[in-house]
PDBQT receptor file of N, H, CA, C and O in Angstrom, charges set to zero:
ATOM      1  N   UNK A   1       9.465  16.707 -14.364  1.00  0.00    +0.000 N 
ATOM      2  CA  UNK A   1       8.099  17.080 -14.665  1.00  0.00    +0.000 C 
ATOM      3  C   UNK A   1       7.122  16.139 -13.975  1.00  0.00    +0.000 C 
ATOM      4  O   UNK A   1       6.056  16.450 -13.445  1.00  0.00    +0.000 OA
ATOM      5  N   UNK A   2       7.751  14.767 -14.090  1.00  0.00    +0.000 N 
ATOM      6  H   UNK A   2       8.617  14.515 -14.521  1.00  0.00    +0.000 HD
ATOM      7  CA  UNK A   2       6.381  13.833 -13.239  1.00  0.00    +0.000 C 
ATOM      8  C   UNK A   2       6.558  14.420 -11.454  1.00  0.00    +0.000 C 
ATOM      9  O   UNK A   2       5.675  14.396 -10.596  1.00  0.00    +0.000 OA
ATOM     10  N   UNK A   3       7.717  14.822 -11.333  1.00  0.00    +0.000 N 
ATOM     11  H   UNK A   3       8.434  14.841 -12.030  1.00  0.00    +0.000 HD
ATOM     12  CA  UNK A   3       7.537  14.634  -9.943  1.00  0.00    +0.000 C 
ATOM     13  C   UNK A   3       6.888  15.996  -9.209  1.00  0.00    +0.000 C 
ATOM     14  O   UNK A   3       6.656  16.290  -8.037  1.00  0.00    +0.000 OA
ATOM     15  N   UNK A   4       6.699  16.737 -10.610  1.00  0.00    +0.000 N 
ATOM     16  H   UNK A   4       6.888  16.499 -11.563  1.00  0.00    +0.000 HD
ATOM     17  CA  UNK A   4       5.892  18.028 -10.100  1.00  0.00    +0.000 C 
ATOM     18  C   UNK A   4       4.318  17.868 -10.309  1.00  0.00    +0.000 C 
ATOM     19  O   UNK A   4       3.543  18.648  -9.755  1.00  0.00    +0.000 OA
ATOM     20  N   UNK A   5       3.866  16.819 -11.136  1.00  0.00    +0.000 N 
ATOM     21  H   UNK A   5       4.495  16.185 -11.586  1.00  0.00    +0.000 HD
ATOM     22  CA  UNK A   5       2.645  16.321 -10.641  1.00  0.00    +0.000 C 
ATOM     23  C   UNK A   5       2.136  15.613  -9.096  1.00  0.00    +0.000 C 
ATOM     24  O   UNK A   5       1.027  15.744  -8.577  1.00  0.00    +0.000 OA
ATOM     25  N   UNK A   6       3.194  14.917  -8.619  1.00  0.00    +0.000 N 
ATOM     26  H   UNK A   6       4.094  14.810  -9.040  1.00  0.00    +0.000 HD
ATOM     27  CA  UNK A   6       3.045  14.528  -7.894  1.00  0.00    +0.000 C 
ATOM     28  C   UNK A   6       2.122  15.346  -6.111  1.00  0.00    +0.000 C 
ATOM     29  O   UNK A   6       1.251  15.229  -5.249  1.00  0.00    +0.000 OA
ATOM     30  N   UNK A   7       3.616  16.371  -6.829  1.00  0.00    +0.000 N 
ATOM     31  H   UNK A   7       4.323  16.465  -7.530  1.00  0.00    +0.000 HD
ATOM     32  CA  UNK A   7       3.070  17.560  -5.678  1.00  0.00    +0.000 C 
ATOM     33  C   UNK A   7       1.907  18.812  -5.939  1.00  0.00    +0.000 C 
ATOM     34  O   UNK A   7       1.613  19.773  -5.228  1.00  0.00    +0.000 OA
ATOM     35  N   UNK A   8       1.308  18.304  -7.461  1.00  0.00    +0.000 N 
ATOM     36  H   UNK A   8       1.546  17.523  -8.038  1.00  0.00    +0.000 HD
ATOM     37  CA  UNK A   8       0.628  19.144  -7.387  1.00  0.00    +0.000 C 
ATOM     38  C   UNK A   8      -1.304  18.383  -6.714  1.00  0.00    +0.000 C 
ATOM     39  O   UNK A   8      -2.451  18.815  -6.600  1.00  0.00    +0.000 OA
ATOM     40  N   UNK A   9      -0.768  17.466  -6.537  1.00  0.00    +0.000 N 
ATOM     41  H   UNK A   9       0.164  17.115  -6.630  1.00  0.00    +0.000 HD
ATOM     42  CA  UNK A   9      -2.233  16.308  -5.743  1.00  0.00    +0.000 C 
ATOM     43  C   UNK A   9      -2.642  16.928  -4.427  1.00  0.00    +0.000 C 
ATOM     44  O   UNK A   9      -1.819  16.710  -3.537  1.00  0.00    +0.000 OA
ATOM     45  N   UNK A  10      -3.757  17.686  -4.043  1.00  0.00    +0.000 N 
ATOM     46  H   UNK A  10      -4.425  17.862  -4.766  1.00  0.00    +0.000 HD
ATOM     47  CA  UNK A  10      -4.204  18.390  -3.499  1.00  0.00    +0.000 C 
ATOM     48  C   UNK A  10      -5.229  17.444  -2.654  1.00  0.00    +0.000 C 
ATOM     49  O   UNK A  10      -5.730  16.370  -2.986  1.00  0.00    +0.000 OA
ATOM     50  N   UNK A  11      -5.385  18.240  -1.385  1.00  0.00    +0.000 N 
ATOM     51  H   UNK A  11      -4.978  19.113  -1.116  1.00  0.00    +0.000 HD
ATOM     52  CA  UNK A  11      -6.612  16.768  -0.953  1.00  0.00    +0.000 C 
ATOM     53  C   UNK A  11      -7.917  16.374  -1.577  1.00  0.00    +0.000 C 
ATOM     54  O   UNK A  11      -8.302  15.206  -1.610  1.00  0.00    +0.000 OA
ATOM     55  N   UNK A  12      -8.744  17.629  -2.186  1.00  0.00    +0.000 N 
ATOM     56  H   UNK A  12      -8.432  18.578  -2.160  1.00  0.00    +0.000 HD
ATOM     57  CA  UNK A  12     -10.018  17.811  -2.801  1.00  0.00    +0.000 C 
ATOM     58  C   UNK A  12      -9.587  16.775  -4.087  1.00  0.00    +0.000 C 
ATOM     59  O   UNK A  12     -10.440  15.913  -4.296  1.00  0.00    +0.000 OA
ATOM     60  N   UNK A  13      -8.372  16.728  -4.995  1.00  0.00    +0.000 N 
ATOM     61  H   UNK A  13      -7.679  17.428  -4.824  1.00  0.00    +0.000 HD
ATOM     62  CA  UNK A  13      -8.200  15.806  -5.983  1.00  0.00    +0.000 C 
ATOM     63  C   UNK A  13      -8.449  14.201  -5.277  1.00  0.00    +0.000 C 
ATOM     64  O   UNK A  13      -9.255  13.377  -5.709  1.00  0.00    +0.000 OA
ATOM     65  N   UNK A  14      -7.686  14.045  -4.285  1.00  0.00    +0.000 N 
ATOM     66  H   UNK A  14      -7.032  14.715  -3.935  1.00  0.00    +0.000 HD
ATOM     67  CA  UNK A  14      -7.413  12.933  -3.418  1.00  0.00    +0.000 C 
ATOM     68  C   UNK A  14      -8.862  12.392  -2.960  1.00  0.00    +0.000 C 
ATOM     69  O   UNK A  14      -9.168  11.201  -2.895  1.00  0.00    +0.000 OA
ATOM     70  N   UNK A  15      -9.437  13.145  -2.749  1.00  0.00    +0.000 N 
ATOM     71  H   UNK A  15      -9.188  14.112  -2.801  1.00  0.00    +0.000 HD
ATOM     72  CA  UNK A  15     -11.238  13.034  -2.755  1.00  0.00    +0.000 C 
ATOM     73  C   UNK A  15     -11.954  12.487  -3.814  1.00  0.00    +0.000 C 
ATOM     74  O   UNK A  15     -12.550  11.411  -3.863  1.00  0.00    +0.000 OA
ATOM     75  N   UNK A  16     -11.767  13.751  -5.042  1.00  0.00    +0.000 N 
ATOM     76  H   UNK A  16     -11.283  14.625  -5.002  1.00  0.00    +0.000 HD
ATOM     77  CA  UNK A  16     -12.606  13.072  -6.206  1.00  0.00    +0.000 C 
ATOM     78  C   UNK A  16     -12.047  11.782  -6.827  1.00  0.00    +0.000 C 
ATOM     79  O   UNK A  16     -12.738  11.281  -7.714  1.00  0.00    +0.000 OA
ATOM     80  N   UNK A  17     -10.890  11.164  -6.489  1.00  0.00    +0.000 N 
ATOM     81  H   UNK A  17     -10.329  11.571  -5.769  1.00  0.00    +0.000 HD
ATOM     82  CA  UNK A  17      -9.929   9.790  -6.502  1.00  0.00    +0.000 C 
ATOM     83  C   UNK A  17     -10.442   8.691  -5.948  1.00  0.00    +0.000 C 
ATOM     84  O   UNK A  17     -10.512   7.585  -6.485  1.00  0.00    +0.000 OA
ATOM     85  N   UNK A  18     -10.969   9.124  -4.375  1.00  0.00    +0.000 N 
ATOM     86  H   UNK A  18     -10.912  10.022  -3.939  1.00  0.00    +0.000 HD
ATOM     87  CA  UNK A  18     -11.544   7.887  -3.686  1.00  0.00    +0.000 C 
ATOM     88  C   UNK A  18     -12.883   7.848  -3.634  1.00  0.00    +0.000 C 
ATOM     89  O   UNK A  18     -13.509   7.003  -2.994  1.00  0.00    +0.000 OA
ATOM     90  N   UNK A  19     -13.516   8.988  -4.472  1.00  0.00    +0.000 N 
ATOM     91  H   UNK A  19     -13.008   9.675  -4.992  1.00  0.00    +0.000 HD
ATOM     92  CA  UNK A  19     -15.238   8.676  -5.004  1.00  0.00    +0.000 C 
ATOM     93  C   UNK A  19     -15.191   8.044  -6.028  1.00  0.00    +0.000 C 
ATOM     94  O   UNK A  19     -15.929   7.090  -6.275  1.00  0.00    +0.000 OA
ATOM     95  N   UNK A  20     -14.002   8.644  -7.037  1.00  0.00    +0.000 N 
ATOM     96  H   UNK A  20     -13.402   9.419  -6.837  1.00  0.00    +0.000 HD
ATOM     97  CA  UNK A  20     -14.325   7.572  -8.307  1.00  0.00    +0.000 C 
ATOM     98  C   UNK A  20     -14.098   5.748  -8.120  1.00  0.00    +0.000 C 
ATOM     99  O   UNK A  20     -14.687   4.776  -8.592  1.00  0.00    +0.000 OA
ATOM    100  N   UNK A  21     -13.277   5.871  -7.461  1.00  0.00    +0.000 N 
ATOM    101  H   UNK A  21     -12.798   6.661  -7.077  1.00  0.00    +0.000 HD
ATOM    102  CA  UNK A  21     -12.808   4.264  -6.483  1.00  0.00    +0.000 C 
ATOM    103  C   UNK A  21     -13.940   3.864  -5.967  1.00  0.00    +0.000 C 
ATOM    104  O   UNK A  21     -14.223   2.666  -5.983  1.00  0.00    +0.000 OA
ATOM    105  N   UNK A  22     -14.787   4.809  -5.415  1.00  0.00    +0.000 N 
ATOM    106  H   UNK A  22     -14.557   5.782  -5.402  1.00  0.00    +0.000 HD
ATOM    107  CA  UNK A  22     -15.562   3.763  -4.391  1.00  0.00    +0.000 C 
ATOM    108  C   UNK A  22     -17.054   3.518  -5.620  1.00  0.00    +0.000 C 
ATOM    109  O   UNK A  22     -17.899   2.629  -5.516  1.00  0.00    +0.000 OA
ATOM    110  N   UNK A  23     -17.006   4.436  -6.552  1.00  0.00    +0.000 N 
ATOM    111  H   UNK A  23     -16.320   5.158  -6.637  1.00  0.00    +0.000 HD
ATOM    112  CA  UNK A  23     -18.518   4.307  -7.402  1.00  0.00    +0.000 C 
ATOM    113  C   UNK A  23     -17.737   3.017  -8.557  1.00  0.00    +0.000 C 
ATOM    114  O   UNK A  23     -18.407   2.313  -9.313  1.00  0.00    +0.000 OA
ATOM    115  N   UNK A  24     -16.650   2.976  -8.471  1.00  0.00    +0.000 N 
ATOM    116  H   UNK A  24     -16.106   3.548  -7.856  1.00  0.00    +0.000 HD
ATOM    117  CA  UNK A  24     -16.203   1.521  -9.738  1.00  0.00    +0.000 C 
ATOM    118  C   UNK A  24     -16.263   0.173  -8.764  1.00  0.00    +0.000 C 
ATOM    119  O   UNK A  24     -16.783  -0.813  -9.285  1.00  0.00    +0.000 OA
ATOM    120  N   UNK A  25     -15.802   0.043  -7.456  1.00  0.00    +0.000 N 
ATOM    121  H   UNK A  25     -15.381   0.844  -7.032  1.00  0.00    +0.000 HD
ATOM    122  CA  UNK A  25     -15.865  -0.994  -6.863  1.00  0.00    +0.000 C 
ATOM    123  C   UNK A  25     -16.735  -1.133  -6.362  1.00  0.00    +0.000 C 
ATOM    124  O   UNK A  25     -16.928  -2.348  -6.415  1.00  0.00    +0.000 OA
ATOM    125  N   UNK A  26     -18.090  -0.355  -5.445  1.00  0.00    +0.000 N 
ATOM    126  H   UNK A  26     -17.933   0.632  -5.402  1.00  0.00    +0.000 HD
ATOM    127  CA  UNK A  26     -18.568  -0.588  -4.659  1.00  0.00    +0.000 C 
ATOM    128  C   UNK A  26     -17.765  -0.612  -2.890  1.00  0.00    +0.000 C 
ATOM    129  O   UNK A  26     -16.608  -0.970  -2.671  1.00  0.00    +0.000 OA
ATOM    130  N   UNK A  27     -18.575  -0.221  -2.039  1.00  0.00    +0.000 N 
ATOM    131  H   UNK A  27     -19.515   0.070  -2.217  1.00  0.00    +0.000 HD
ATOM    132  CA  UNK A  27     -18.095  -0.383  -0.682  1.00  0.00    +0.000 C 
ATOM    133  C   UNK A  27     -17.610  -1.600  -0.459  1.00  0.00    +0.000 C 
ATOM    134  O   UNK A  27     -16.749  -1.721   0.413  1.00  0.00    +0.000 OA
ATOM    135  N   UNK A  28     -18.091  -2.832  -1.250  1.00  0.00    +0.000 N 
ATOM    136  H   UNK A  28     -18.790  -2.734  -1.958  1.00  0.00    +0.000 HD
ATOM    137  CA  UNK A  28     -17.999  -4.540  -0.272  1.00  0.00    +0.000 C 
ATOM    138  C   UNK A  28     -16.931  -5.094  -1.157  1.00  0.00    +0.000 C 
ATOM    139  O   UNK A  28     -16.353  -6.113  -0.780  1.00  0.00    +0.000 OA
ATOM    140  N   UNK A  29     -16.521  -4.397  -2.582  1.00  0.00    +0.000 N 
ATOM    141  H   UNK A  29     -16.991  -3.569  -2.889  1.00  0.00    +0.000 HD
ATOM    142  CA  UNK A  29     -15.047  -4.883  -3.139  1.00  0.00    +0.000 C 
ATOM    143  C   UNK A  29     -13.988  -4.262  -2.452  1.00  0.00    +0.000 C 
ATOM    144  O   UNK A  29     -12.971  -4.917  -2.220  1.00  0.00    +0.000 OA
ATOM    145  N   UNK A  30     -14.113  -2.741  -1.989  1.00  0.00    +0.000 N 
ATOM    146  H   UNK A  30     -14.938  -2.209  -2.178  1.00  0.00    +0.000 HD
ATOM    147  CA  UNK A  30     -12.485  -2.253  -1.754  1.00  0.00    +0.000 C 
ATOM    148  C   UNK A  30     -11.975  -2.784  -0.542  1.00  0.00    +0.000 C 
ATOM    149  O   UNK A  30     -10.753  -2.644  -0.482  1.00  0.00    +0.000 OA
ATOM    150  N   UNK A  31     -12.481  -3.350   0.456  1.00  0.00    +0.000 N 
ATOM    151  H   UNK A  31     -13.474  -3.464   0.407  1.00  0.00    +0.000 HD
ATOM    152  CA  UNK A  31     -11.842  -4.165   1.721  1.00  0.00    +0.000 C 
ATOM    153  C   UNK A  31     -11.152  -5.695   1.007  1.00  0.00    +0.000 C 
ATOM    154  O   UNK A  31     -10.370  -6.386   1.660  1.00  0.00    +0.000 OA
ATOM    155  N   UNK A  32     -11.439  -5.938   0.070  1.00  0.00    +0.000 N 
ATOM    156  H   UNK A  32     -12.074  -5.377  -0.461  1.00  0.00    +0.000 HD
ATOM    157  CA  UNK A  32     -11.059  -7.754  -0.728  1.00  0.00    +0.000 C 
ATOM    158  C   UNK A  32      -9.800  -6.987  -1.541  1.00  0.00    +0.000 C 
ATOM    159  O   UNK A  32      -8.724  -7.583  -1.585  1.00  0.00    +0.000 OA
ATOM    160  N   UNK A  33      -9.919  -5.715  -2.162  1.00  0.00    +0.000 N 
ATOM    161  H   UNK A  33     -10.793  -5.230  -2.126  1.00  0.00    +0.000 HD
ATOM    162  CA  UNK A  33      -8.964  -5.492  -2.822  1.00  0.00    +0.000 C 
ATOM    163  C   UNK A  33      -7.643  -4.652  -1.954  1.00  0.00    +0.000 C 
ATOM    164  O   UNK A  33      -6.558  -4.341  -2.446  1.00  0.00    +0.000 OA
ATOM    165  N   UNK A  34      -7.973  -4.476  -0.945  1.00  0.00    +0.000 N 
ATOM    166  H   UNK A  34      -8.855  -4.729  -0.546  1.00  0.00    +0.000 HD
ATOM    167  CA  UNK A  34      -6.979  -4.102  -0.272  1.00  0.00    +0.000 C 
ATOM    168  C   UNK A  34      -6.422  -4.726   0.658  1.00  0.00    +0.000 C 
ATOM    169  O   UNK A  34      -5.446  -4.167   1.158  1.00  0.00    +0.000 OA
ATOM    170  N   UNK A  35      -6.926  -6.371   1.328  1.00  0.00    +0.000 N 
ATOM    171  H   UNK A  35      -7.720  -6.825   0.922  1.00  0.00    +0.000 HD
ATOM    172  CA  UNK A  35      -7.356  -6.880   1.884  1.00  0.00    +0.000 C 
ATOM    173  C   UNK A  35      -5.907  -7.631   0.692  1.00  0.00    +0.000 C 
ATOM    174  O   UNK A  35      -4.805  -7.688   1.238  1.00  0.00    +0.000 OA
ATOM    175  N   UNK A  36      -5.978  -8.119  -0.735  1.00  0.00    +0.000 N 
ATOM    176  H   UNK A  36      -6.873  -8.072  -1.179  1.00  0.00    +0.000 HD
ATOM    177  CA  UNK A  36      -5.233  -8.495  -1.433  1.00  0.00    +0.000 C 
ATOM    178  C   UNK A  36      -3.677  -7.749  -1.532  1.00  0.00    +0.000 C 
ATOM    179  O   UNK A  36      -2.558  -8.235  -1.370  1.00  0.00    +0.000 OA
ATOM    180  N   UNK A  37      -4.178  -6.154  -1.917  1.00  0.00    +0.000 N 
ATOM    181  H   UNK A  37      -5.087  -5.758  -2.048  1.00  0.00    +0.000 HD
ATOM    182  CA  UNK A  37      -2.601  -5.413  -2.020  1.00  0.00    +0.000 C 
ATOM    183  C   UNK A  37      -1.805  -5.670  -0.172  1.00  0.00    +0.000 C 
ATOM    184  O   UNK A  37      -0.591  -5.714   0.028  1.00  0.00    +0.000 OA
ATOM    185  N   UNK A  38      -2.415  -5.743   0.449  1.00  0.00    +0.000 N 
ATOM    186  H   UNK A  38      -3.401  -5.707   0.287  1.00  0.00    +0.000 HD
ATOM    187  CA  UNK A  38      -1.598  -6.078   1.976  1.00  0.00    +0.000 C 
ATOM    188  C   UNK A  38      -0.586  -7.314   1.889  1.00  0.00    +0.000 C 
ATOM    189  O   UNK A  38       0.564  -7.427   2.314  1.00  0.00    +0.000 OA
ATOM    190  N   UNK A  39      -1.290  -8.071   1.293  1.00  0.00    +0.000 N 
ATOM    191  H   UNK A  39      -2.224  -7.979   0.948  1.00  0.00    +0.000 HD
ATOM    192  CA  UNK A  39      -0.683  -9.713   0.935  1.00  0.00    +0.000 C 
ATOM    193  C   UNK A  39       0.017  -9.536   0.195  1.00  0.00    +0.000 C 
ATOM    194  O   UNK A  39       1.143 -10.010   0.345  1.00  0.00    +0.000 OA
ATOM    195  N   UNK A  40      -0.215  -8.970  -0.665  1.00  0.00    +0.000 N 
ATOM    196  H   UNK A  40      -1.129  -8.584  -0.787  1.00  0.00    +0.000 HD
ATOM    197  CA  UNK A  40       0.651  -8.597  -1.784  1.00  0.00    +0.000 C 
ATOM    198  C   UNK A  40       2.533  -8.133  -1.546  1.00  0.00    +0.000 C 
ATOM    199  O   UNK A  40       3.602  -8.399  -2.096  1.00  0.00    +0.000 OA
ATOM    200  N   UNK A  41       2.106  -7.418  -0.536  1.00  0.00    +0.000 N 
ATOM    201  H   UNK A  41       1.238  -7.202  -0.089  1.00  0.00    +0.000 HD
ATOM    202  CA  UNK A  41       3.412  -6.522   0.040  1.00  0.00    +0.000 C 
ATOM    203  C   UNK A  41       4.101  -7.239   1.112  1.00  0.00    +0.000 C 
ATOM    204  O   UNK A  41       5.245  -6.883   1.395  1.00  0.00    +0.000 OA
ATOM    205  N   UNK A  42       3.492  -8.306   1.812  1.00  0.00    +0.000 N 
ATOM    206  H   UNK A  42       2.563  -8.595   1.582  1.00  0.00    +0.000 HD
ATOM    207  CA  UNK A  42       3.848  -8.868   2.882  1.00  0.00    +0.000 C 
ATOM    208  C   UNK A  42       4.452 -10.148   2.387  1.00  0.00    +0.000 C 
ATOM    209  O   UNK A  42       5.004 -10.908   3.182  1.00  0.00    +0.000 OA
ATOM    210  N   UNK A  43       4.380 -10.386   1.264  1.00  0.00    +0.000 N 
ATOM    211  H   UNK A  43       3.932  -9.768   0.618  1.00  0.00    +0.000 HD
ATOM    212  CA  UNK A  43       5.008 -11.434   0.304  1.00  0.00    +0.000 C 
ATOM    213  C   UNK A  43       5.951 -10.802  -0.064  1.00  0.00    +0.000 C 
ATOM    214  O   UNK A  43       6.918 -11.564  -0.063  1.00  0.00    +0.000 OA
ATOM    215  N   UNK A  44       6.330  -9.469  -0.504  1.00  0.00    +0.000 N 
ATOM    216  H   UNK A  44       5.545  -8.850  -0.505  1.00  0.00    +0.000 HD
ATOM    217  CA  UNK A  44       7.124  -8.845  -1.137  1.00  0.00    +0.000 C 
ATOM    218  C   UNK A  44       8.100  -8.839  -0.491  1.00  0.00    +0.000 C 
ATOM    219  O   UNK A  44       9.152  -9.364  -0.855  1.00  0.00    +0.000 OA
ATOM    220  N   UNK A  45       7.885  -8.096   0.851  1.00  0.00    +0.000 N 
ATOM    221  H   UNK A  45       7.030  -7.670   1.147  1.00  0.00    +0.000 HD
ATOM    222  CA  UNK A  45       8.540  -8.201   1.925  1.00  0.00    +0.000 C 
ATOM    223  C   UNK A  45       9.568  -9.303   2.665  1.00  0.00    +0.000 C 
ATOM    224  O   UNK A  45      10.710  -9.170   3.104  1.00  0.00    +0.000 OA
ATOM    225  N   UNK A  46       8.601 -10.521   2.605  1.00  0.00    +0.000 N 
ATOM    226  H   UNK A  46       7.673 -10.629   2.248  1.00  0.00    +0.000 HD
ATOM    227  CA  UNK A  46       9.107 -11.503   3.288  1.00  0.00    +0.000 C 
ATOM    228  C   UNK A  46      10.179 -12.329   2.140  1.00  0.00    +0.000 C 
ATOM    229  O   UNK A  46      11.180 -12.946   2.503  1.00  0.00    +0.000 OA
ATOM    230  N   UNK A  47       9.878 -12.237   1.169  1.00  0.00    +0.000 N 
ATOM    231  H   UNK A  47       9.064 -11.736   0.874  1.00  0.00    +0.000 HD
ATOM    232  CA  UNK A  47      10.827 -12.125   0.001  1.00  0.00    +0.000 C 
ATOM    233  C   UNK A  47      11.971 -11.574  -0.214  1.00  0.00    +0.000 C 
ATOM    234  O   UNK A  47      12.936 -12.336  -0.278  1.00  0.00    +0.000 OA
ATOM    235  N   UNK A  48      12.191 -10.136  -0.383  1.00  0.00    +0.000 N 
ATOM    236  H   UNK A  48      11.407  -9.517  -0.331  1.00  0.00    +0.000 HD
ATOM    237  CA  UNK A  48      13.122  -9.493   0.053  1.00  0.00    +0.000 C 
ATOM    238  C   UNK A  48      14.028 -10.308   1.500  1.00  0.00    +0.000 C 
ATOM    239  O   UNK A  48      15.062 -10.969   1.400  1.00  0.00    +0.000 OA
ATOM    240  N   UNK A  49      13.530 -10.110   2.329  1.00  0.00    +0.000 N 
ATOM    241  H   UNK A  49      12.690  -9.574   2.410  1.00  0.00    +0.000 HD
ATOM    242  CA  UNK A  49      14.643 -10.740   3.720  1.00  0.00    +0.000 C 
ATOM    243  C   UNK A  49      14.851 -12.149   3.452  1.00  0.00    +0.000 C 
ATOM    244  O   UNK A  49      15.851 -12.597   4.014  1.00  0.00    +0.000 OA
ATOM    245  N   UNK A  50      14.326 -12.807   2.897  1.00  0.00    +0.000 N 
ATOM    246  H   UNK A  50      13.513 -12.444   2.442  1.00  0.00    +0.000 HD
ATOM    247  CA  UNK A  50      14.520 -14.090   2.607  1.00  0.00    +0.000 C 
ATOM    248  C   UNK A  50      16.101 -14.111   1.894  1.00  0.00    +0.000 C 
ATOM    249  O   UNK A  50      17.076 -14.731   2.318  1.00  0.00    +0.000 OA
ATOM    250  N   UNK A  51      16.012 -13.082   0.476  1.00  0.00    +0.000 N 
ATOM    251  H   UNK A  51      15.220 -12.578   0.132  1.00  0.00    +0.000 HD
ATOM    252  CA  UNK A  51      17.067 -12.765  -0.460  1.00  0.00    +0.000 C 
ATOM    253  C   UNK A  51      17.742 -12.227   0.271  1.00  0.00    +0.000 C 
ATOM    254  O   UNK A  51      18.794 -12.830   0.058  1.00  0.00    +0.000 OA
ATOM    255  N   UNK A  52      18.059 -11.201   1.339  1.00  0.00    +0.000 N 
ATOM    256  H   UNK A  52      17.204 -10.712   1.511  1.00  0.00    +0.000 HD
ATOM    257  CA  UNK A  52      19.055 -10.639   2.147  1.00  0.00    +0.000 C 
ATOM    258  C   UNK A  52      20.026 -11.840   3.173  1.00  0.00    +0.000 C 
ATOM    259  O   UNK A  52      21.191 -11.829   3.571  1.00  0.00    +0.000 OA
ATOM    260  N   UNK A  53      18.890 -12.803   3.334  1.00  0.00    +0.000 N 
ATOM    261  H   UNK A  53      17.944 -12.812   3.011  1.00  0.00    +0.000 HD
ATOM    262  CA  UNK A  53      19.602 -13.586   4.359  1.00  0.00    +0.000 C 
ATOM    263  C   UNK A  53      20.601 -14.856   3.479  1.00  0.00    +0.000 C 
ATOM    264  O   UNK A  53      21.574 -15.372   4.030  1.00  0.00    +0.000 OA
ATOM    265  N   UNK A  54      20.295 -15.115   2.487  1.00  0.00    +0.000 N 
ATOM    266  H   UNK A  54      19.505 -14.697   2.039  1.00  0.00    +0.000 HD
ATOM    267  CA  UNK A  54      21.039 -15.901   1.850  1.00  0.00    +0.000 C 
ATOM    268  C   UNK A  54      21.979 -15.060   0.880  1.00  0.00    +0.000 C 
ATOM    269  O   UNK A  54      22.784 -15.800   0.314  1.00  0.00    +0.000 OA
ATOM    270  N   UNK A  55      22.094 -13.801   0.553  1.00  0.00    +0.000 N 
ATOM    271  H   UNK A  55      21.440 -13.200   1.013  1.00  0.00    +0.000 HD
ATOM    272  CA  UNK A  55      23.240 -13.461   0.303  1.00  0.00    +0.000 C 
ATOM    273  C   UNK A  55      24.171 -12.861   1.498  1.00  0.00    +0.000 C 
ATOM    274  O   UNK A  55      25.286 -12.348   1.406  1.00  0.00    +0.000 OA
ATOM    275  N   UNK A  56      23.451 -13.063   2.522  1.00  0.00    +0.000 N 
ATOM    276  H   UNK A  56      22.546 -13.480   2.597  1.00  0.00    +0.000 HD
ATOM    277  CA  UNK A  56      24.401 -12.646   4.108  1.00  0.00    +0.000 C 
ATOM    278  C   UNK A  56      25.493 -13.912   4.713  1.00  0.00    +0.000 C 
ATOM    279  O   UNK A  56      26.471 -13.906   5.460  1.00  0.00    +0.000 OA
ATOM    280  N   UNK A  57      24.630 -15.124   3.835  1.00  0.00    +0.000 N 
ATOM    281  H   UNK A  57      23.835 -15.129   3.227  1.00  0.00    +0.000 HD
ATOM    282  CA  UNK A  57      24.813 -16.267   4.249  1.00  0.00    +0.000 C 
ATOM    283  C   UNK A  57      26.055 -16.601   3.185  1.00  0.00    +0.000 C 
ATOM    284  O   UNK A  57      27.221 -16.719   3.562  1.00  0.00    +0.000 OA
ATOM    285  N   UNK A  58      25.647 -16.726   1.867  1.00  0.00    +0.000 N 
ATOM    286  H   UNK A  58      24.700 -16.630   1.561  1.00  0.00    +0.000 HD
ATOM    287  CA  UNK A  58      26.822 -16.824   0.733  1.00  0.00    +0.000 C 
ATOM    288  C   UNK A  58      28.140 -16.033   1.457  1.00  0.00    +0.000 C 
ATOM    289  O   UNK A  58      28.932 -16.741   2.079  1.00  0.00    +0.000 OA
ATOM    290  N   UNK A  59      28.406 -14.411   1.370  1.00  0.00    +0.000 N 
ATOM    291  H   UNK A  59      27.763 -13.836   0.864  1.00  0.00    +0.000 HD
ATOM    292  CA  UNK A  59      29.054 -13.954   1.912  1.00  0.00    +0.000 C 
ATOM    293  C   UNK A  59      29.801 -14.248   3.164  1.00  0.00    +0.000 C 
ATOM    294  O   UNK A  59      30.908 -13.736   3.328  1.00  0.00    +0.000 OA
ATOM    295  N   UNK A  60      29.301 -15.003   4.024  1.00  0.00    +0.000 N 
ATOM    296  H   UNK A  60      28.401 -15.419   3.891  1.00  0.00    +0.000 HD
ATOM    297  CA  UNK A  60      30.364 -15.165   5.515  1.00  0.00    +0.000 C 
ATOM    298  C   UNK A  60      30.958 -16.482   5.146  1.00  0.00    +0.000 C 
ATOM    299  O   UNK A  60      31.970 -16.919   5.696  1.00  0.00    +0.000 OA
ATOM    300  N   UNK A  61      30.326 -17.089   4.229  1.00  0.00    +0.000 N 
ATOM    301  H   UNK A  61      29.504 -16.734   3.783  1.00  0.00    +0.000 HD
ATOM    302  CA  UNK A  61      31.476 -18.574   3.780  1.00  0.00    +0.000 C 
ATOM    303  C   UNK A  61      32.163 -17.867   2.988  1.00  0.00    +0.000 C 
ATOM    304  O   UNK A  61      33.110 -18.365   2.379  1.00  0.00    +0.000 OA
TER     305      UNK A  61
């Protein structure tokens, strides 16, 4: 059932989504807050391979 919401997100919804976004933040917050989720993921990221390489590493000893 959730994943039939998913597909029911239409672009006009996807619209009234990033008006309500832009009238709660303002134009000059959503570049700081996305500007944050980037970092966010690029930590995540670099995290992840960090954990891949030391259980690559455990494993060949």
């Amino acid at each position: 059932m959730n994943l039939y919401l998913l597909y029911a997100i239409g672009p006009w919804q996807i619209i009234i989504i990033l008006l309500v976004v832009l009238l709660l933040f303002g134009g000059k917050k959503i570049p700081e807050l996305m500007g944050g989720f980037g970092k966010g993921i690029k930590e995540f990221k670099k995290a992840t391979k960090e954990e891949e390489k030391e259980e690559n590493k455990d494993d060949s000893n």
